[in-house]
C-alpha positions as YAML, in Angstrom:
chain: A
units: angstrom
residues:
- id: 1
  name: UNK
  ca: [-27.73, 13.52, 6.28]
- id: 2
  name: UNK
  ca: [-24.08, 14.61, 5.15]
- id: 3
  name: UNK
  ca: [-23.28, 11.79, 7.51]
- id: 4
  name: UNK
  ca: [-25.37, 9.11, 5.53]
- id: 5
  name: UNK
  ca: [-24.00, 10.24, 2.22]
- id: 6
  name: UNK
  ca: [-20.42, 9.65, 3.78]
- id: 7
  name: UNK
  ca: [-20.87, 6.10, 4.76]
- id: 8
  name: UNK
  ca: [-22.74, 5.41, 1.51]
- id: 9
  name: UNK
  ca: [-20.22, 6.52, -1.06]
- id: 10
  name: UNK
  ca: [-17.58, 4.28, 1.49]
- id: 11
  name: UNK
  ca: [-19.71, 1.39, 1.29]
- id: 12
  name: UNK
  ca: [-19.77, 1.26, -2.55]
- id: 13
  name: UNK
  ca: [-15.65, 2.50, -2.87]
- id: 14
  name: UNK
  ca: [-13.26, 0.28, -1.80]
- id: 15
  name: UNK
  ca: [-10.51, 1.83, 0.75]
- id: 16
  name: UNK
  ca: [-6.49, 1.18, 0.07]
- id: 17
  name: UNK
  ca: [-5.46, -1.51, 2.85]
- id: 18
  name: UNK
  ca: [-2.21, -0.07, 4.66]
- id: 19
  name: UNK
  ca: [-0.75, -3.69, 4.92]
- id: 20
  name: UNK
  ca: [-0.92, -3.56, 1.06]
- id: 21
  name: UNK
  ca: [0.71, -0.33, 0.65]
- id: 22
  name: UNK
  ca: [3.56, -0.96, 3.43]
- id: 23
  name: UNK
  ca: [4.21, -4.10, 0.91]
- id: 24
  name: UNK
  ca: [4.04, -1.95, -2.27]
- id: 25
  name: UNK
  ca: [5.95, 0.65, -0.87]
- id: 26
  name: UNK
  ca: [8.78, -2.02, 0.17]
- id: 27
  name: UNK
  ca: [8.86, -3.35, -2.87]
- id: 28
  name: UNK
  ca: [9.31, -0.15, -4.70]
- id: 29
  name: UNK
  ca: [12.10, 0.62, -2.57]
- id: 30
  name: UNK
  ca: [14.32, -2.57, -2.84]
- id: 31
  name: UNK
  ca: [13.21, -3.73, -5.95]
- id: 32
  name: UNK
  ca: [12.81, -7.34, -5.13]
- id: 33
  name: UNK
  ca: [9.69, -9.37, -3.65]
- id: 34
  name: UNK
  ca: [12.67, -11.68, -1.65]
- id: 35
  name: UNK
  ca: [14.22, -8.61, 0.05]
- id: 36
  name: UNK
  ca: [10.51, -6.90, 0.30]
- id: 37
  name: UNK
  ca: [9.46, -10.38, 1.95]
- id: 38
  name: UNK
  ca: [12.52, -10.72, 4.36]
- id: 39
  name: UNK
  ca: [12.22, -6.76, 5.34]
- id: 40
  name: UNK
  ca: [8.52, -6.82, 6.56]
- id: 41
  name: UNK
  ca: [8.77, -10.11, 7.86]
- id: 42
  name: UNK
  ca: [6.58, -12.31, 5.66]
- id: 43
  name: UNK
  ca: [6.65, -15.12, 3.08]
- id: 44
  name: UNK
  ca: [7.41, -14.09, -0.85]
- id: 45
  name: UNK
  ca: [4.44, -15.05, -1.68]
- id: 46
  name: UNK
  ca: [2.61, -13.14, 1.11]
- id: 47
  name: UNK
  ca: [4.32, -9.97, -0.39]
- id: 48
  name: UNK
  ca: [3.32, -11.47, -4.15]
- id: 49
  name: UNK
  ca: [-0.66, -12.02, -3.24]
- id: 50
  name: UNK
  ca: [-0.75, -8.40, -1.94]
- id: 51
  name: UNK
  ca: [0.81, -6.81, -4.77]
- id: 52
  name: UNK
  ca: [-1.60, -8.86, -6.73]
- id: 53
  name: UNK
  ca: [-4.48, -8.10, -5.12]
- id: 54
  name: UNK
  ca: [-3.59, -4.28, -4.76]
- id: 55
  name: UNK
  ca: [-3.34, -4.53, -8.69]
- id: 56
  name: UNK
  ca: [-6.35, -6.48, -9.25]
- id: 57
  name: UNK
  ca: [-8.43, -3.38, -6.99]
- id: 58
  name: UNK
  ca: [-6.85, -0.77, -8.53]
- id: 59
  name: UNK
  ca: [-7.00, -2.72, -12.07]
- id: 60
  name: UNK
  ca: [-3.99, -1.31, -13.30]
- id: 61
  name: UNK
  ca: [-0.05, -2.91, -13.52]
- id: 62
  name: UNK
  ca: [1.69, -1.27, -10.66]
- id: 63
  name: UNK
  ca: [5.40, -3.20, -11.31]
- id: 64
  name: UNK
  ca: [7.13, -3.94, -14.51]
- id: 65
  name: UNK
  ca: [8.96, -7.33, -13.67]
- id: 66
  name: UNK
  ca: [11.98, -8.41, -14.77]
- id: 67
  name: UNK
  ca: [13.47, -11.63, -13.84]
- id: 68
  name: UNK
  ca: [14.05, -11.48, -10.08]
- id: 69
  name: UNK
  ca: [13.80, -7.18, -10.25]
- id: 70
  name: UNK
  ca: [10.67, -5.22, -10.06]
- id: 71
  name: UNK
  ca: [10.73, -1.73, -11.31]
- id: 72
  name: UNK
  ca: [7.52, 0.85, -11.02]
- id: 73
  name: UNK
  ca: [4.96, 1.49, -13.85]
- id: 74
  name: UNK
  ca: [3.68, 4.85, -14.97]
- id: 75
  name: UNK
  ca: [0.55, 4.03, -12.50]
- id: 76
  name: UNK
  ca: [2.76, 2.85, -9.55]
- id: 77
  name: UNK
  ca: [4.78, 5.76, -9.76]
- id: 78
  name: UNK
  ca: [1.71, 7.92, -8.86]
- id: 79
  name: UNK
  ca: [0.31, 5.42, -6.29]
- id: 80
  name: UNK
  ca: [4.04, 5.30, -4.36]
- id: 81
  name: UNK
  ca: [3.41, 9.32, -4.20]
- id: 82
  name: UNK
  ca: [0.14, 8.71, -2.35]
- id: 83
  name: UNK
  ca: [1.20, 5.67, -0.11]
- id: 84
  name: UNK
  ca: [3.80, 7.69, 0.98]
- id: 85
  name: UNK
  ca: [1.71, 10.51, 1.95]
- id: 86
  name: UNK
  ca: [-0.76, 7.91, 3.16]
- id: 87
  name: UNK
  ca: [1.81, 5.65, 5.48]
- id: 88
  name: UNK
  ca: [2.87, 9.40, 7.13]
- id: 89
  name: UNK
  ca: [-0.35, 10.47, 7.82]
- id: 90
  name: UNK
  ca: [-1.49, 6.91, 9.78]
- id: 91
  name: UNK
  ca: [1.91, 7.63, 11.31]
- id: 92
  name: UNK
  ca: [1.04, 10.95, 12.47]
- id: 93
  name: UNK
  ca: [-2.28, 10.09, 13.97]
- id: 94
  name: UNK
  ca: [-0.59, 7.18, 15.94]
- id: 95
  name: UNK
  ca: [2.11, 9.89, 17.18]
- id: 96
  name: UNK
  ca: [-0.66, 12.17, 18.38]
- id: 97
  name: UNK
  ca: [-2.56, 9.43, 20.00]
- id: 98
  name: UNK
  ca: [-0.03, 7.71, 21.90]
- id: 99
  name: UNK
  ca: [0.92, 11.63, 23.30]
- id: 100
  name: UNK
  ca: [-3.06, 12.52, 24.71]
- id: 101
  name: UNK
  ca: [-2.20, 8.66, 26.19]
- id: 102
  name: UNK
  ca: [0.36, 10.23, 28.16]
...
């Protein structure tokens, strides 16, 4: 039953995708969709749509953007302090998986 309720609330609540935070946490690092975009290996505007998009979920402004710089908002502040905690954690479990491989 606890089971059910699990999948349930899931269904209905959107999850963060991690290709969408490894682009928002780029970009909060260097500041710039072109250097976020070169660094992860996609297009600028592959980098733009998922900062869009990630905005558009979480209906809130995650980047103030000026000219060619992006700084963080109020809102993206808090969200870089769970994406970072987020990215480690799906780093961990890949550690610990590729050692019971071995």
């Amino acid at each position: 039953m606890r089971e059910i309720s699990f999948v349930r609330y899931h269904a209905m609540t959107p999850i963060l995708d991690s290709r969408k935070l490894l682009a928002f946490t780029t970009l909060s690092r260097l500041g710039s969709f072109t250097l976020a975009a070169h660094e992860l290996h996609l297009t600028q505007s592959a980098v733009s749509h998922a900062i869009k998009s990630l905005e558009q979920e979480l209906d809130c402004r995650l980047f103030d953007r000026k000219g060619r710089r992006v700084t963080l908002t109020p809102p993206g502040s808090q969200l870089l302090d769970h994406a970072h905690k987020i990215i480690a954690e799906m780093q961990s479990a890949r550690q610990d998986l590729a050692a019971l491989a071995k």
